[in-house]
Structure formats: structure tokens, C-alpha cells
C-alpha positions as CSV (number, residue, x, y, z in Angstrom):
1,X,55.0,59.6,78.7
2,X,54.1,56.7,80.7
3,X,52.8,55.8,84.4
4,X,52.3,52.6,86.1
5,X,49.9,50.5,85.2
6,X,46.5,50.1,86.6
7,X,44.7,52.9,88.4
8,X,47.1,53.7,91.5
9,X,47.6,57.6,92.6
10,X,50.3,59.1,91.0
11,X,50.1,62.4,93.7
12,X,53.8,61.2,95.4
13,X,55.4,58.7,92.6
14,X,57.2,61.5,90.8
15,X,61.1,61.0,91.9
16,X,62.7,64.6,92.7
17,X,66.0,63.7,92.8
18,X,68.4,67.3,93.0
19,X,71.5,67.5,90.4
20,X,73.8,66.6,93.6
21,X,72.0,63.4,94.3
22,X,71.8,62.5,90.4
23,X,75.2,62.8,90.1
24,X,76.3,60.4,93.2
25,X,74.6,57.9,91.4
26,X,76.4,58.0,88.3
27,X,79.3,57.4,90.4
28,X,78.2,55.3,92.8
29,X,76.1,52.7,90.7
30,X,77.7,53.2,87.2
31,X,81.3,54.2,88.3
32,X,81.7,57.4,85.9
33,X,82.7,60.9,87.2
34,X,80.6,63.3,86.5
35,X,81.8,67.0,84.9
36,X,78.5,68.3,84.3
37,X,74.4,67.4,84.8
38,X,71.5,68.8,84.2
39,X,67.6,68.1,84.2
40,X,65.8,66.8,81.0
41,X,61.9,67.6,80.7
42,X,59.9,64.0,81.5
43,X,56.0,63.3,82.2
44,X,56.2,61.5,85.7
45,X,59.8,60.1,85.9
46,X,62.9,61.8,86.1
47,X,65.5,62.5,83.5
48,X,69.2,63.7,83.8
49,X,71.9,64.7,80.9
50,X,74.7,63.5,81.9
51,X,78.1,64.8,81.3
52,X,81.1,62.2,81.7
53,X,84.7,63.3,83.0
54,X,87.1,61.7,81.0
55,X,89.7,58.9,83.1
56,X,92.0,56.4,82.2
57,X,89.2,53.6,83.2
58,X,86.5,55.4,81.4
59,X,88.3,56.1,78.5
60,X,86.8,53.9,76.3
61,X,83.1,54.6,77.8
62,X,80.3,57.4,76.4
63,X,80.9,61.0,76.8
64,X,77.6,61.8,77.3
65,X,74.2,59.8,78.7
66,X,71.2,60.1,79.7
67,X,70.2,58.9,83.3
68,X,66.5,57.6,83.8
69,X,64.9,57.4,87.0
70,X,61.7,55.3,86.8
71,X,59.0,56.6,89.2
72,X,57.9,54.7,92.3
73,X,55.1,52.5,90.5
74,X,57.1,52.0,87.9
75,X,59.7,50.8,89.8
76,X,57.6,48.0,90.9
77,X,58.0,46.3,87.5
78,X,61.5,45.7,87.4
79,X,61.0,42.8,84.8
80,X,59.3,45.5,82.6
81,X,62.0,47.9,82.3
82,X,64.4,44.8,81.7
83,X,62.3,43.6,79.0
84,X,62.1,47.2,77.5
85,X,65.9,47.8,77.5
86,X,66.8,44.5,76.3
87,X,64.2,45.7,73.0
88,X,66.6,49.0,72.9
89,X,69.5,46.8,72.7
90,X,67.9,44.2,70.6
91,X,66.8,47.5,67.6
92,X,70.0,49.3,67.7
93,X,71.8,46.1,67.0
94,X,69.1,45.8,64.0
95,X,70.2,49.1,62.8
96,X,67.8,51.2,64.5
97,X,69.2,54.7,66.0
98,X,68.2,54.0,69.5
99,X,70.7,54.4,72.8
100,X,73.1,51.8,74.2
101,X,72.4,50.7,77.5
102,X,75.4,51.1,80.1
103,X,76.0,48.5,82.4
104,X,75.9,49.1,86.5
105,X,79.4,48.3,88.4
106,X,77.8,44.9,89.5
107,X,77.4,44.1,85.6
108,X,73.9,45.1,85.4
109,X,70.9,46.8,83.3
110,X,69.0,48.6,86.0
111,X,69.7,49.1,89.9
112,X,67.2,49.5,92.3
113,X,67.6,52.6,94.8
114,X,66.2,53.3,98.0
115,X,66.0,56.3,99.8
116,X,64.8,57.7,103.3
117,X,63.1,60.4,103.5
118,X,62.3,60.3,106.9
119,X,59.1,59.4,107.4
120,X,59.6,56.3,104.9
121,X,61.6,54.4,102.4
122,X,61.0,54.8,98.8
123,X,62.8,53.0,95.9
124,X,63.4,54.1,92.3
125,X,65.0,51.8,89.5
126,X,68.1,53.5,87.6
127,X,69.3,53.6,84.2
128,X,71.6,55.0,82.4
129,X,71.5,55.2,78.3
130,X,73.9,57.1,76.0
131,X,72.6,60.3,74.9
132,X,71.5,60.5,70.9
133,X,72.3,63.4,68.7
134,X,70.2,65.9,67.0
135,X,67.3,67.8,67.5
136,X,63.5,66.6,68.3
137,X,60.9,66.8,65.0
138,X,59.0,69.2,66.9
139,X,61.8,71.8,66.0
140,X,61.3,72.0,62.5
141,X,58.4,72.5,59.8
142,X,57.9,68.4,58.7
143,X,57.1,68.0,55.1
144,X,55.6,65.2,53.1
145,X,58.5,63.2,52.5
146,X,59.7,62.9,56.5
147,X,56.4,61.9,57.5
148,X,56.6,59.4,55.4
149,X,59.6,57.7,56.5
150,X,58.3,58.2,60.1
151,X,55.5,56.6,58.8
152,X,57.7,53.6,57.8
153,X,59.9,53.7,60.5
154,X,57.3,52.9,63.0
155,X,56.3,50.2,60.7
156,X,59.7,48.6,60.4
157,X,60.4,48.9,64.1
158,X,56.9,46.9,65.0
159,X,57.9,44.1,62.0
160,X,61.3,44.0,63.2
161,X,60.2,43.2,67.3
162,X,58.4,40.0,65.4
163,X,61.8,38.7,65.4
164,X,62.7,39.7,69.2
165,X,62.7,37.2,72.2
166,X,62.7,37.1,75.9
167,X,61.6,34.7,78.9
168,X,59.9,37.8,80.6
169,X,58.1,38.9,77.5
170,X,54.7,38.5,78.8
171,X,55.5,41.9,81.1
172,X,54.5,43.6,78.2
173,X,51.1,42.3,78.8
174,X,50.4,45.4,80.4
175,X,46.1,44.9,81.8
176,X,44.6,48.3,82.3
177,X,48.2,50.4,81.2
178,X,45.8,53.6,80.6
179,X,48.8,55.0,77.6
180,X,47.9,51.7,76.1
181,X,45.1,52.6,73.3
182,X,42.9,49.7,74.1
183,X,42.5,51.5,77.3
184,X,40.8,54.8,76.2
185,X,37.6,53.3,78.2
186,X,39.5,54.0,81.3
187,X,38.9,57.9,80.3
188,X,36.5,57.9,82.1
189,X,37.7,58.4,85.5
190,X,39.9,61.5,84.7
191,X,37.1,63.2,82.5
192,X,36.1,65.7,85.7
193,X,39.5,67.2,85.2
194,X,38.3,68.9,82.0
195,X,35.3,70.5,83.6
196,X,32.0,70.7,81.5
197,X,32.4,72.0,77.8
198,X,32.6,71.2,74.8
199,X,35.8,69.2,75.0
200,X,34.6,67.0,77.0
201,X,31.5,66.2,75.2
202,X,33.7,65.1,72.1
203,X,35.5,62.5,74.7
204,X,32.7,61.5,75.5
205,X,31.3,60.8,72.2
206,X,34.4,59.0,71.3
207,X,35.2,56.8,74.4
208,X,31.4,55.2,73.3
209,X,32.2,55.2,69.9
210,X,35.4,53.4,70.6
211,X,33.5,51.0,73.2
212,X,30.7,50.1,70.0
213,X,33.5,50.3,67.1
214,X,36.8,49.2,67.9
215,X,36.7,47.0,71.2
216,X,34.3,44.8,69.0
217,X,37.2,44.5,66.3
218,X,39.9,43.7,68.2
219,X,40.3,40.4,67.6
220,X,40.0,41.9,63.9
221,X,43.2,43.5,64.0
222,X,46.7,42.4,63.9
223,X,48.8,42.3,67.3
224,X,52.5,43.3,67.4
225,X,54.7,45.0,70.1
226,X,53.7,48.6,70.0
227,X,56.5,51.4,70.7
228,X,53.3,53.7,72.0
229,X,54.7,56.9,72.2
230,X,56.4,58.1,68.4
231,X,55.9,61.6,69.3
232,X,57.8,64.7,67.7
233,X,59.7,64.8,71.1
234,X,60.6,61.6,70.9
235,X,61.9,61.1,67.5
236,X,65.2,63.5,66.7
237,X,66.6,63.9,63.4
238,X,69.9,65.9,61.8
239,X,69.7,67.6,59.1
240,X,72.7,67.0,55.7
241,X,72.9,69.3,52.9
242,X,71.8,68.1,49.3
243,X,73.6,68.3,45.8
244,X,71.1,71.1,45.7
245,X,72.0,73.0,48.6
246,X,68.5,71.9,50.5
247,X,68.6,70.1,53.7
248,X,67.9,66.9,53.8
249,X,66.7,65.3,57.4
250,X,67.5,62.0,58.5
251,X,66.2,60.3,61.8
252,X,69.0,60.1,64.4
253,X,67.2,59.0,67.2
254,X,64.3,57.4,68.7
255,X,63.7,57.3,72.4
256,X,61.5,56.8,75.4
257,X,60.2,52.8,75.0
258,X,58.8,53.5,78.4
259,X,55.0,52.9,76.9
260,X,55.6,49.8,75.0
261,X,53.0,47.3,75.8
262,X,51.4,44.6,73.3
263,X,48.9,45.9,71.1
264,X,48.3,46.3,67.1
265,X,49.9,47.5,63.9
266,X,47.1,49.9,63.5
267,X,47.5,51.6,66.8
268,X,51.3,52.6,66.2
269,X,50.4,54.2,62.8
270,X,47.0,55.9,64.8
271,X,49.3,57.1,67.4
272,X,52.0,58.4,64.8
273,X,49.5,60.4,62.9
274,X,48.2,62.1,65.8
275,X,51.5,63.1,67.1
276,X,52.6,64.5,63.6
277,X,50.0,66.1,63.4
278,X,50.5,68.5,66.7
279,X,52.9,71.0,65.3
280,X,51.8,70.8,61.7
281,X,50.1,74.0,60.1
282,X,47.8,71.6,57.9
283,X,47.4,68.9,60.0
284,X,44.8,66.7,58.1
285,X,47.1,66.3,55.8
286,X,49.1,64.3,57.6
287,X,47.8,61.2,58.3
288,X,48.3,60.3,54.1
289,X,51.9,60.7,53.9
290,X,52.5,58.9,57.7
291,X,50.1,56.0,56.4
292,X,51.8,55.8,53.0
293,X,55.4,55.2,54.6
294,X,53.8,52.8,57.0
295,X,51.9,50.7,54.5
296,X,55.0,50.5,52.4
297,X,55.9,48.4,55.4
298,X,53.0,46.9,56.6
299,X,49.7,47.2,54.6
300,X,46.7,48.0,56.5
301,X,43.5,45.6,56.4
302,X,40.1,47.0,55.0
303,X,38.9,46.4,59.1
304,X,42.0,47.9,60.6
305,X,41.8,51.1,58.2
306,X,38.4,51.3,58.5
307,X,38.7,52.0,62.7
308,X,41.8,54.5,62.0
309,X,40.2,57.8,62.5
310,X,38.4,56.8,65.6
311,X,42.0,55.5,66.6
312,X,43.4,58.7,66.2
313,X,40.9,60.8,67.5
314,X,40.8,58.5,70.4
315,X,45.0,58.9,71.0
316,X,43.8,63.2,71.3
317,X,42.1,62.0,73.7
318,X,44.0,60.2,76.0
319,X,47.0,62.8,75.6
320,X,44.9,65.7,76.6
321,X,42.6,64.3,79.5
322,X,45.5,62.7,80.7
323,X,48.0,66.2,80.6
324,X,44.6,67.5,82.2
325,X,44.2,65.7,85.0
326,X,48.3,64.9,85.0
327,X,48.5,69.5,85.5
328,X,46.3,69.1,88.6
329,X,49.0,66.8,90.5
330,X,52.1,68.6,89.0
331,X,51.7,71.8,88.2
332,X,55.3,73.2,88.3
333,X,55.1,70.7,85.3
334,X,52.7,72.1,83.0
335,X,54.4,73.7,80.4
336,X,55.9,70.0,79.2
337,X,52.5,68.2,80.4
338,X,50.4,70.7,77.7
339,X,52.3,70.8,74.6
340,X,49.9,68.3,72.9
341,X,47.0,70.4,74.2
342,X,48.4,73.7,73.1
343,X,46.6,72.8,68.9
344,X,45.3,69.1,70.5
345,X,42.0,70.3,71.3
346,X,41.7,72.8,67.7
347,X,42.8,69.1,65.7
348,X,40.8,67.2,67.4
349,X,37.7,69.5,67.1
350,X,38.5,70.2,63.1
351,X,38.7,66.0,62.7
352,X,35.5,65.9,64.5
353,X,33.4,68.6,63.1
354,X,34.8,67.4,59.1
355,X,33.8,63.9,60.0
356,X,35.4,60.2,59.2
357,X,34.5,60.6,55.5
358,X,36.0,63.5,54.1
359,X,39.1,62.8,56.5
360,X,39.4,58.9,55.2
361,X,39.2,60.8,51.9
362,X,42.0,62.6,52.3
363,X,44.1,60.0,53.9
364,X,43.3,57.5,51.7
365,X,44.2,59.6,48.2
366,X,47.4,60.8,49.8
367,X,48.0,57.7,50.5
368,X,47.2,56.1,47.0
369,X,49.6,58.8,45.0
370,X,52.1,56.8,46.5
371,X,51.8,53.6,44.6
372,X,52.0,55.7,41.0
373,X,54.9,57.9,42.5
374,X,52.9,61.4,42.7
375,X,53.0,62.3,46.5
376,X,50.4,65.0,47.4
């Protein structure tokens, strides 16, 4: 769900490549034939599934991908994207279920394409990643025990990018990337986009809150590589059948790395929560099981749980200012740029109106029948 960083205009940076034009550059920069293509939903890139026609020189190669084309900013940060699909590479050969990254004709990762529109030249950085099965989280009712494991799959993945190296590392540095949580601050410019109500008066409240609570902890908390975006689009699972005839889910996929940045362990389990919590009928609830799976992983510091439900009040409010002002510049895209406000705003009015206490109380005991084996 990312943009550039920094504060540029996103009004033009949105490539609008047509199924033709994807397709030629499949061929042309990847050298696979194309037998069928067709648009994937995306915030303010552009995303292709991608068919391949079988050949004796593709053979060996994946029947089906998924071609990426980075908007305009983005495209700017070439040594970004690298970084980012060298971590793809560097998780799934940890055992992670992420994509494999296809190489270009000229032995690449990325290719850089310009294209004339007329009246000037604009380029777009191409990828192409081998599509992952089964279906996104947000197509099913989630129970206790598959937020957990989300919960400690976000963990693991954060512990396990410890171990990961690369001289342009330091991309992920990102100043002022406004999907970044230590950025919620920035809010500020986009708040007119909500109008005056109530909704905006709870931003409000919590961009100060998080400018007296959190910013002042920071150097409290523990930094890792953050993943940024665990939403239930972005995580897919497939479903086995138990001895007892009950389906049993298993993650099969996580995508879109295109908001990592640096940050803290305590943001990727804020961020986590918050996401679970969209489609979920009781979503305070939540929070406990996604915590419990991620401090099985990683424990959470007194200081870093105490700033937690100002963390994930705060991610609400980055995704729904954001799809706000984000539905003023595209608005043939607004059904995919509101999901997260469609019961956004109803969570993040309920977390609000219950208060930190009685929500850390909930978290905190779901969490805590963990460690003697009775989940809630």
C-alpha cells in the first residue's frame, strides 16, 4: 500500500499500463509468452496476473506470475526495490512462503522502462514475481488460533531479517515514508480530506497523543526491519482438512514488501492487530491472540506494550486518512482504497470511546492464557 517517500504529489505517479502493453513486457524484458493477463487490485502501483505459454525454452520456468509496476516516485528508488526483493529472496530461502523473483533477459532483478507519452517521458521500474496460491485472510472468518500464528509469523519474519545483509541496506532508512508509523505526525497535511466531524477530531487527538507518548519513547523501543503492511490482503492461506473433518488453515503466502522500512518490533505487532481486526465481528478481541503468537516470538517490553494501543489506534489512522485523501486523486479506485474504512472508522471509534484500560485488559489476559495453555 505504499507511495514514495517524502511529501511529493501523487495526482500523475499512478502507471496505467493497458493488458496489451503489460504483456509486451513480459516478453520483451523477461522473454516469456504470454497466454493470458489480467489486472490485480493495487493502491498506487500497478499489478498484472500473469499467465505463461508454455515453450521448450520456458519449460522449466513458472506458470504463473505476478508483474509489478512500481509507480513513478517509486521508481526513483531503484536501490530500494533491490534491497526489498533481495529480502523476498533472502525469507523464502529461510522457509518463508513468499514469491521467487524472475530474472530480466539481461540477468537482472528489476528493469527500468520508459515511455512517451507525448508530451513527456516517464519511467516505471518492472518486476516480475511468481504468483502464490490460496486465498487472502480477508475471505474467511479468522479464529483465535490463526491470529495467533499471524501473530508469530510477523514476529519470526522481523527476528529472521536480523540475520539479513546488503551493501544498500541503509535504503530502508526511509525519512518522512508517511506508511512508516513513526510518521503518523505527517497526518496532518491530509486531515482536510476528512472534512470536519467527528473522525477527524479522534486523529486529531491521536496524532498529539502520539507526538507526547510515543515519539518521546522511541529510543525506548527495539528497532528491526519492519514488513509494514501484514494486512488480510496481503497474507493468503489454504485451507487442509483435519482427522476431524474441520479445516485446518495454513499460511501460503505473504506478499507486497513494498512498505518495508526500518522501524520497531512493536509496530509490526501494532500494525498486525489493526489489520486483523478489520473484518473481524469482535474485533477487540483480537489484539490478545495476535500479541500472544508474537510474544511467543519476541516478548514485548513493559515500555513497548505500554504505547501499543496508541500504536494501533494510530495505524487506523494513517490507513483511513490516507484511503481519504488517496479517493480524492483516484476515484475509479475507491472500492480497493476503502476497504479498511468500510468498519475502520466503527473500530477505531469503539477502541477510543472504551479507552487504553479496559482494552490493555483484554489484550493483556488473552494474552496471559497463553502461557498456562487456556486460549480465550
Amino acid at each position: 500500500m505504499s507511495s514514495g517517500d517524502g511529501q511529493q504529489s501523487h495526482a500523475l505517479t499512478k502507471p496505467s499500463f493497458s493488458e496489451v502493453q503489460a504483456s509486451a513486457l513480459v516478453e520483451s524484458v523477461f522473454g516469456l509468452k504470454v497466454s493470458k493477463i489480467q489486472p490485480l487490485p493495487s493502491y498506487d502501483d500497478q499489478n498484472f496476473h500473469v499467465c505463461i505459454a508454455r515453450t521448450k525454452v520456458t519449460a522449466d520456468g513458472p506458470n504463473e506470475c505476478v508483474l509489478k509496476i512500481s509507480n513513478t516516485e517509486s521508481s526513483k528508488t531503484p536501490d530500494l526495490i533491490e534491497v526489498q526483493s533481495h529480502i523476498i529472496m533472502f525469507l523464502r530461502a529461510a522457509g518463508f512462503p513468499t514469491a521467487s523473483v524472475c530474472r530480466t533477459k539481461g540477468d537482472n532483478i528489476t528493469s527500468l522502462v520508459s515511455v512517451d507519452s507525448g508530451s513527456e517521458v516517464k519511467s516505471y521500474l518492472v518486476r516480475l514475481l511468481t504468483y502464490l496460491p490460496g486465498r487472502p485472510i480477508a475471505e474467511i472468518p479468522i479464529g483465535p488460533q490463526l491470529l495467533y500464528e499471524i501473530g508469530r509469523l510477523a514476529a519470526k519474519l522481523d527476528k529472521t531479517l536480523e540475520k539479513f545483509h546488503h551493501p544498500k541496506l541503509s535504503s530502508l532508512h526511509r525519512e518522512n515514508f508517511i506508511w512508516n508509523l513513526k510518521s503518523v505526525p505527517l497526518l496532518e497535511k491530509y486531515l482536510y480530506a476528512l472534512g470536519q466531524n467527528r473522525n477527524r477530531e479522534i486523529v486529531e487527538q491521536v496524532i498529539q497523543l502520539f507526538k507526547d507518548e510515543v515519539m518521546t519513547n522511541l529510543g525506548h523501543f527495539r528497532e528491526c526491519i519492519n514488513h509494514g503492511d501484514l494486512n488480510d490482503h496481503n497474507i493468503l492461506i489454504e485451507s487442509n482438512e483435519s482427522a476431524f473433518g474441520d479445516a485446518v488453515y495454513q499460511v501460503s503466502g505473504i506478499l507486497d514488501f513494498d512498505d518495508m522500512s526500518y522501524g520497531y518490533y512493536v509496530f509490526e505487532v501494532a500494525i498486525t492487530i489493526m489489520y486483523m481486526m478489520i473484518e473481524s465481528k469482535t474485533p477487540i478481541q483480537v489484539g490478545g491472540h495476535v500479541l500472544a503468537g508474537f510474544e511467543s516470538v519476541v516478548p514485548l517490553t513493559p515500555v513497548e506494550r505500554g504505547a501499543l494501543f496508541l500504536l494501533v489506534c494510530s495505524r487506523f489512522c494513517q490507513s483511513l486518512v490516507l484511503a481519504a485523501y488517496s479517493c480524492q486523486l483516484y476515484p475509479e479506485n475507491e472500492e480497493y482504497l476503502m476497504i479498511t474504512a468500510k468498519t475502520g472508522w466503527k473500530h477505531l471509534q469503539q477502541m477510543f470511546d472504551m479507552g487504553r484500560k479496559a482494552v490493555e485488559e483484554i489484550w493483556f489476559e488473552t494474552a496471559k492464557s497463553y502461557e498456562s495453555g487456556i486460549s480465550m
